[in-house]
C-alpha positions as CSV (number, residue, x, y, z in Angstrom):
1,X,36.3,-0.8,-54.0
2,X,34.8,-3.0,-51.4
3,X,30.8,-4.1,-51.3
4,X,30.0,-2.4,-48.4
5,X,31.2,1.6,-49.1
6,X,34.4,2.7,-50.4
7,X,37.3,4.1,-48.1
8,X,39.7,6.9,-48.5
9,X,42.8,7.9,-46.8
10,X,43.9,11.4,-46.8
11,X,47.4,12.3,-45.9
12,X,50.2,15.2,-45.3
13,X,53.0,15.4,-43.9
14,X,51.3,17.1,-40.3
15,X,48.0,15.8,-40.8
16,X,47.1,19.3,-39.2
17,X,45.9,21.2,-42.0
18,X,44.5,20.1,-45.8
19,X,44.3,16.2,-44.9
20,X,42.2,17.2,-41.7
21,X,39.7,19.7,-44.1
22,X,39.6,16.6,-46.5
23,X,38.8,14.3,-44.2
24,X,36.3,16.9,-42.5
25,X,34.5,17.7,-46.0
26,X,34.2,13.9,-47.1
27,X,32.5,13.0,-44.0
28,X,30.4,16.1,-43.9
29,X,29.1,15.5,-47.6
30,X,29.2,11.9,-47.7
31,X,26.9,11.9,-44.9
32,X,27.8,8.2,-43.7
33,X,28.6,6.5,-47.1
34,X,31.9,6.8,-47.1
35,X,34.6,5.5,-44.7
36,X,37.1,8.4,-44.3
37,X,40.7,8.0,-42.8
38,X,43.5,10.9,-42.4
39,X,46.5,10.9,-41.0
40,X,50.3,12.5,-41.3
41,X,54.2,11.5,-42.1
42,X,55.2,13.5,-39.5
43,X,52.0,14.6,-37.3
44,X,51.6,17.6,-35.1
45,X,50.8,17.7,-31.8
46,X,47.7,19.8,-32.5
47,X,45.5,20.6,-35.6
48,X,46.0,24.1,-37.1
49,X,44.1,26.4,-35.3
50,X,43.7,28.9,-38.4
51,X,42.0,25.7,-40.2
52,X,39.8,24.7,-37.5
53,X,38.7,28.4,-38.0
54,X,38.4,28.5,-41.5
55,X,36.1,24.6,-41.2
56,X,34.2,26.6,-38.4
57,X,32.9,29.0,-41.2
58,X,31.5,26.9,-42.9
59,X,29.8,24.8,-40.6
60,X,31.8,22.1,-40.0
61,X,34.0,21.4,-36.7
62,X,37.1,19.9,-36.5
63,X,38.0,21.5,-33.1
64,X,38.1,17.5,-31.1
65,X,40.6,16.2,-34.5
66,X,43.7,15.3,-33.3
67,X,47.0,14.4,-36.2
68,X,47.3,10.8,-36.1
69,X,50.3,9.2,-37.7
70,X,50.5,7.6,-40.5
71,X,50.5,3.6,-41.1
72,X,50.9,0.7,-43.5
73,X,48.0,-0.7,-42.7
74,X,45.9,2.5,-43.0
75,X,46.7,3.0,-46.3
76,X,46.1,-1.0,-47.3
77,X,42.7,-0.9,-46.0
78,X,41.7,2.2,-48.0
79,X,40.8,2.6,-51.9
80,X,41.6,5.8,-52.3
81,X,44.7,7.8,-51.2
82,X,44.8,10.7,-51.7
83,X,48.5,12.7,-51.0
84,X,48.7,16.0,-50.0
85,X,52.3,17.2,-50.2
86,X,53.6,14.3,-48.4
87,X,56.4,13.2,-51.1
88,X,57.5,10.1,-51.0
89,X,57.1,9.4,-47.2
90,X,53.8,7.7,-48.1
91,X,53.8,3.7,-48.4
92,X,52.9,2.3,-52.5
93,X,50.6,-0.5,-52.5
94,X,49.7,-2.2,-56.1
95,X,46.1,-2.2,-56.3
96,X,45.0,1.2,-54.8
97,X,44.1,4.4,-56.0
98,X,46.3,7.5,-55.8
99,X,45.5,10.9,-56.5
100,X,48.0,13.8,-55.5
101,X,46.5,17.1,-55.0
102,X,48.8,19.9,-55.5
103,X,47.9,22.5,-52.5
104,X,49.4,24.9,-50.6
105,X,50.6,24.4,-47.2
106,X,48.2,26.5,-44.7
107,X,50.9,25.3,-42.3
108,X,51.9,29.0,-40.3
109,X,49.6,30.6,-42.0
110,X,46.0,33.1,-41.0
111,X,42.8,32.3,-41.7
112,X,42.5,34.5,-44.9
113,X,45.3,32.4,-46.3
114,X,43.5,29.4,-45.6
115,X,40.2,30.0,-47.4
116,X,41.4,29.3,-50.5
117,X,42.6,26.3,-49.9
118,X,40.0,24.8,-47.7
119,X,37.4,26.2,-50.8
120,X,39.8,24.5,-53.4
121,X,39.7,21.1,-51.0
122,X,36.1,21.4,-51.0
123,X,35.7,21.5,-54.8
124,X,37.9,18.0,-55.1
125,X,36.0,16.0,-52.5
126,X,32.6,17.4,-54.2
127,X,34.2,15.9,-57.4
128,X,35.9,12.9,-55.8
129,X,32.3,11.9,-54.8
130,X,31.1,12.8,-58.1
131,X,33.2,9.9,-59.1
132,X,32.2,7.1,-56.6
133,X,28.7,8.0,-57.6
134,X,27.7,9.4,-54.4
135,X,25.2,12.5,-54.4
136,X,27.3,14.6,-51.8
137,X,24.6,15.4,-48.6
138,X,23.8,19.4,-49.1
């Protein structure tokens, strides 16, 4: 990890749904001490309005994210990437830490379906920054 704070990467295939409420929770509860990066495989032209909802509830906007695609050099300057459904369209680079998190897709999906997995996303980051020894902001 480097001196300064560590940085990770979140990514799915549209970057429109869980990377954007893991991205959105790690900067919310790192509060500054994290440097926090999504982005998609394949990106939408918007982020999913049902998960911009869902973030709403519980205080945290996301309504001004946009996708952004995914790149090389994105993941090689992060520490941590962390893989959201996105297979094998994500590039390997020795040295960094990858996590997969198993989710479901909110992708076409209301706001009741969503809950769940933005609560479930929530959970991981809270334990992700259990594990870089930051105290996540409350």
């Amino acid at each position: 990890m480097s001196e300064s704070k560590p940085s990770v990467l979140f990514v799915c295939v549209h970057n429109a749904g869980r990377s954007q409420m893991g991205a959105a929770f790690l900067t919310h509860l790192g509060a500054g001490r994290v440097e926090v990066r999504s982005a998609g495989s394949a990106p939408a032209e918007t982020v999913n309005p049902a998960v911009v909802e869902a973030m709403r509830e519980v205080g945290i906007d996301i309504s001004a994210e946009t996708p952004k695609v995914l790149t090389a050099e994105a993941v090689r300057s992060s520490d941590v990437v962390i893989t959201m459904g996105c297979g094998d369209a994500c590039p390997y680079f020795p040295g960094k830490r990858y996590l997969d998190w198993t989710l479901e897709d909110p992708a076409g999906q209301g706001v009741d379906a969503v809950r769940p997995i933005r609560d479930e996303i929530g959970t991981r980051v809270r334990g992700l920054l259990a594990e870089l020894g930051i105290e996540p902001r409350a």
